[in-house]
N, C-alpha and C positions, 0 to 999 in steps of 0.2 A: 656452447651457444651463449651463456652468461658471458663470458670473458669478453667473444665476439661484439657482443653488444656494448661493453664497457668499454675495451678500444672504442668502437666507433667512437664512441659518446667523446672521448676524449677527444681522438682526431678534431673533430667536430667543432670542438672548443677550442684547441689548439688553429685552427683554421680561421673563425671567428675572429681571435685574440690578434694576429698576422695580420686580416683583411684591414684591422680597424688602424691597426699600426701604420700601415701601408699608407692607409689614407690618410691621417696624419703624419707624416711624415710629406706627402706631395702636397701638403696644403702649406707644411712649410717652405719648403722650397720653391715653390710655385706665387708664395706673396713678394711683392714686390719689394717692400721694406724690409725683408728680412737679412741681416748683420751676415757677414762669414760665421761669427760664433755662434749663431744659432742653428745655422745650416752644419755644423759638425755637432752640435747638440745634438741637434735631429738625426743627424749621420748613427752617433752611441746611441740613443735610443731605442731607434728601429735595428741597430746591431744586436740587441740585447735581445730580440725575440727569433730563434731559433725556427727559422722555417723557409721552403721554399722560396714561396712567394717574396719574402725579404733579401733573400740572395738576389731574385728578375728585378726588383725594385732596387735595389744596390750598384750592380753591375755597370748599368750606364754612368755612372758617375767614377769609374774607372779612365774612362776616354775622353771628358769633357767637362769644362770648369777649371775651376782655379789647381793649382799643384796639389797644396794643402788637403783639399776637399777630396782630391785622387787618394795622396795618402794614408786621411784618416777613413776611408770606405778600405782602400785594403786590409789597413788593420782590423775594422770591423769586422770583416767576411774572414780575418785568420781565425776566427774562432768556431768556425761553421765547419768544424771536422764533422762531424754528425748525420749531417745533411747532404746527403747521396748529389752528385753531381756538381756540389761546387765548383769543384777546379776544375771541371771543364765550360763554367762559363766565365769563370776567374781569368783562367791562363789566356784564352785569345788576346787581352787585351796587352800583355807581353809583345806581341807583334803588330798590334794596331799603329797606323800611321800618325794615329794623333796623340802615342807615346813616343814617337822613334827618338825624339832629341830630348827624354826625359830622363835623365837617368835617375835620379833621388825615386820619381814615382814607379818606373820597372825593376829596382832594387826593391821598394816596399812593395812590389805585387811579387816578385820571387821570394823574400819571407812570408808573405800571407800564404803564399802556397806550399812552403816549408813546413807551416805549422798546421796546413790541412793536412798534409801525408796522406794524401789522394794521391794513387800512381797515375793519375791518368793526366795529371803534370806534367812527369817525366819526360816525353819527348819535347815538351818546350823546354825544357831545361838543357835536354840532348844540343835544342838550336842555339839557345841562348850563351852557350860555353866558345862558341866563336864567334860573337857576336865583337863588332869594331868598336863599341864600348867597352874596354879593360875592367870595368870598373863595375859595370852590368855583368859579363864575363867571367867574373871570379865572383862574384856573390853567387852566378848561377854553379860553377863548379864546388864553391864552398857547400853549399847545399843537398846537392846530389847525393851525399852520402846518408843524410837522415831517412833517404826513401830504400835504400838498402837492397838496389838492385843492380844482378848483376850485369843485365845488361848496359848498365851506365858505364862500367868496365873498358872495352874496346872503346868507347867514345870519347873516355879522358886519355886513355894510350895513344889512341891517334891524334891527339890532340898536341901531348906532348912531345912527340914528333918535330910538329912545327917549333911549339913553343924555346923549343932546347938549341934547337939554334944561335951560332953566337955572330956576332957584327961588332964590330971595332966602331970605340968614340963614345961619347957620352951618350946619357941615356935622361930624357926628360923625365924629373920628379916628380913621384903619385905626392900628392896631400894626404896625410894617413887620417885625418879627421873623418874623411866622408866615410870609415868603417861604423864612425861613431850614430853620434844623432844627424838623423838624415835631415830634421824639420831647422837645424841651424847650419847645415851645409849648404856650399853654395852649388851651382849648376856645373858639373865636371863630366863634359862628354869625350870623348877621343875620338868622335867624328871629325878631328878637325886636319887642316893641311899641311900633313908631315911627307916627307919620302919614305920608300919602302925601307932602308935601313934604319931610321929612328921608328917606323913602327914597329919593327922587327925587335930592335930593342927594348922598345918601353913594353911587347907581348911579353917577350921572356922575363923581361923584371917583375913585372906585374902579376903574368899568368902559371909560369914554371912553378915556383913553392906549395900553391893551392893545390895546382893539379896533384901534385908527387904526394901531399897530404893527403888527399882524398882519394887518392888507390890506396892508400898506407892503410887509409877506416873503412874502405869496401875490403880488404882482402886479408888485411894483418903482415900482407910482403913491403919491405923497405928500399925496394928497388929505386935507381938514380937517374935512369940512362932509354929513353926509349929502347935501344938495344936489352936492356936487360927484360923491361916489360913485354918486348916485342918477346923473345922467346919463352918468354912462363906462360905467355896468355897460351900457347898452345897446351895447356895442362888441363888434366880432367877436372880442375873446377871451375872453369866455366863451361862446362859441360851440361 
């Protein structure tokens, strides 16, 4: 009964300490004069108190506003491992249409969700590994492994399928920077007007390595060849 009542009490305060933050936090954003720098001030601030209510307050600002502002709230809410439910209102925004031609900002909402290691990601990640973004595409395959399931298995095999395919002629160059800092990268989508054999190409240069990596850290097999993965997968461990 004693303990009972000491939670509460804490809850309590913990819940108090959230509400006030909240509200401060939408009085900055909500003034007219206020700077981009203070609105990602306000952004870490209110990151910095660990509760529900800050996640509901967060999230909108995943899908609207300036890039920047997108992805320093992602990086805020990566630290909400704790916090029952985050990455299921994290992740929607993965597919929201007012990310689709982002890629810097769906790259940092698939690390924020890396570092929540909330399985209940995982199927956006599932989608996100064939997504026409290469670049979105392998950060979300890069990833997959940290969650350590094996259902993500069959979904990079079948994936390597396509990817292993080969097509003759050159293959347009990735920029390797955009692995780096995202906030000094420029906007690199692969939405853009190629034929089906230079996309075919720049998948498999782009996507082939990651994938063959990341069965290699789900499973500890070194296989090269969807053929080869196609027949293990019928083995008792994924079972």
């Amino acid at each position: 009964m004693l303990m009972t009542a000491i939670l509460a009490l804490f809850g309590a305060q913990e819940d108090a300490t959230a509400r006030k933050a909240v509200a401060e936090y939408r009085r900055i954003l909500g003034a007219r004069e206020t700077t981009e720098s203070e609105r990602i001030e306000a952004i870490r601030k209110l990151g910095a108190v660990r509760h529900p209510s800050v996640v509901r307050a967060l999230v909108p600002l995943l899908t609207a506003g300036p890039e920047n502002l997108r992805m320093e709230t992602a990086q805020a809410l990566s630290a909400f491992g704790q916090v029952r439910g985050t990455a299921v209102m994290v992740a929607p925004a993965l597919v929201s249409a007012d990310n689709a031609r982002r890629t810097r900002v769906r790259i940092a909402i698939l690390r924020s969700l890396v570092a929540l290691k909330q399985v209940e990601a995982v199927p956006y990640f599932h989608k996100m590994i064939r997504d026409d973004d290469f670049l979105v595409a392998r950060e979300a395959i890069v990833g997959l492994p940290s969650f350590g399931r094996k259902e993500s298995v069959p979904e990079l095999i079948a994936y390597v399928r396509i990817c292993e395919r080969v097509v003759s002629g050159s293959v347009l160059r990735v920029p390797s920077k955009v692995a780096g800092d995202l906030s000094s990268s420029p906007e690199w989508n692969f939405s853009v007007q190629m034929d089906a054999d230079q996309k075919q190409k720049l998948r498999r240069e782009v996507l082939l390595r990651p994938l063959l990596d990341s069965l290699q850290a789900l499973t500890g097999k070194t296989y090269t060849t969807w053929k080869e993965w196609n027949a293990w997968s019928g083995s008792s461990w994924l079972r």
